[in-house]
C-alpha positions as CSV (number, residue, x, y, z in Angstrom):
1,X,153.3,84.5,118.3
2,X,149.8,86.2,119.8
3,X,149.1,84.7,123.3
4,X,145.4,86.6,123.5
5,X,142.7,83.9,122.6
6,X,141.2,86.4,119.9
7,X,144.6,87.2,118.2
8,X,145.1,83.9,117.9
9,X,141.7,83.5,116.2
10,X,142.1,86.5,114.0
11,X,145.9,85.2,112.7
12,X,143.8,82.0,111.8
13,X,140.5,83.9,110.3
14,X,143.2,86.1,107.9
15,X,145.2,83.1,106.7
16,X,141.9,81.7,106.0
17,X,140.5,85.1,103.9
18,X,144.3,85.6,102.5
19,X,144.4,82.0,100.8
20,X,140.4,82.2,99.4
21,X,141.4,86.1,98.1
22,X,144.3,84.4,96.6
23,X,141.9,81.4,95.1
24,X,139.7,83.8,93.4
25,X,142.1,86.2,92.2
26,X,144.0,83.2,90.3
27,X,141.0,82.2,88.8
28,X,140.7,85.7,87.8
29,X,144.2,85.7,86.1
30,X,143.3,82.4,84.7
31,X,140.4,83.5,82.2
32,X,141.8,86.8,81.5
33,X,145.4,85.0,80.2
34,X,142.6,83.1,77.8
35,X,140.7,86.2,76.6
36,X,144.1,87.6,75.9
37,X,145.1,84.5,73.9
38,X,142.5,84.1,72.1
39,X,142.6,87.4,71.5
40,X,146.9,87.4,70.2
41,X,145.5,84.2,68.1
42,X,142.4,86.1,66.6
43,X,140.1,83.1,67.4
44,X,137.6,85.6,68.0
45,X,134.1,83.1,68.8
46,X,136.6,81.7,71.5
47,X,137.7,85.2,72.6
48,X,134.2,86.3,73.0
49,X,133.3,82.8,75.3
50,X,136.2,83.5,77.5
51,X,135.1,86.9,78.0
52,X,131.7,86.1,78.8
53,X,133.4,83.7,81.2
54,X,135.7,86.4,82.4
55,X,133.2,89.1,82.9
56,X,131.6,86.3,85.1
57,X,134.5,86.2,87.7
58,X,135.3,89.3,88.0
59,X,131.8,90.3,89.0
60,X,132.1,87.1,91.5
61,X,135.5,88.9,92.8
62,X,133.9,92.1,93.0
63,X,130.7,90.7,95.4
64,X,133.3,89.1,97.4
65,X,135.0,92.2,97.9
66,X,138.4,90.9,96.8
67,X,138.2,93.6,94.1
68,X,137.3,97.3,94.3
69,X,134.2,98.1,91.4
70,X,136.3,100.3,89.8
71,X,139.2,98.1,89.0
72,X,136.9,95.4,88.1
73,X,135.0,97.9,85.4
74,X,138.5,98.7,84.1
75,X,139.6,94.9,83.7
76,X,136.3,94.6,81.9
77,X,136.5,97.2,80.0
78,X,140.3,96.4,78.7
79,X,138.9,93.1,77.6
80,X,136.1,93.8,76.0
81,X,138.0,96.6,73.7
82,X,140.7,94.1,73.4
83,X,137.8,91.5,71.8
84,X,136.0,93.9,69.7
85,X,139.7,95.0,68.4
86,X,140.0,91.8,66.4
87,X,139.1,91.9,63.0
């Protein structure tokens, strides 16, 4: 265990950025199991709301800087082709 003051404080500050990455990054995972649902199910009006949804966010997760732009484009990307795939 840290015995500087600021160590301490910095242990504290990461557990507390660690557990909100980890809160928006399962809400990421969340929607994008639904796209892809909807998607293996071919509702495709629900597909299309949980990728509106999706987009949403991941462009929340990108301001936050819990994902890099790139990665969110390619997630977006993937869904979007994945949704536009169903007849």
């Amino acid at each position: 265990m840290a015995n500087i003051k600021s160590a301490k404080k910095r242990i504290r500050v990461i557990e507390a950025k660690t557990l909100r990455n980890k809160m928006i990054k399962s809400r990421v995972k969340t929607v994008i199991k639904k796209v892809n649902a909807a998607v293996a199910a071919g509702d495709k009006e629900q597909a299309k709301a949980y990728l509106v949804k999706a987009i949403s966010e991941l462009d929340k997760a990108r301001s936050k800087g819990v994902y890099h732009k790139n990665t969110v484009a390619r997630k977006v990307s993937r869904l979007t082709k994945a949704v536009n795939s169903i007849a």
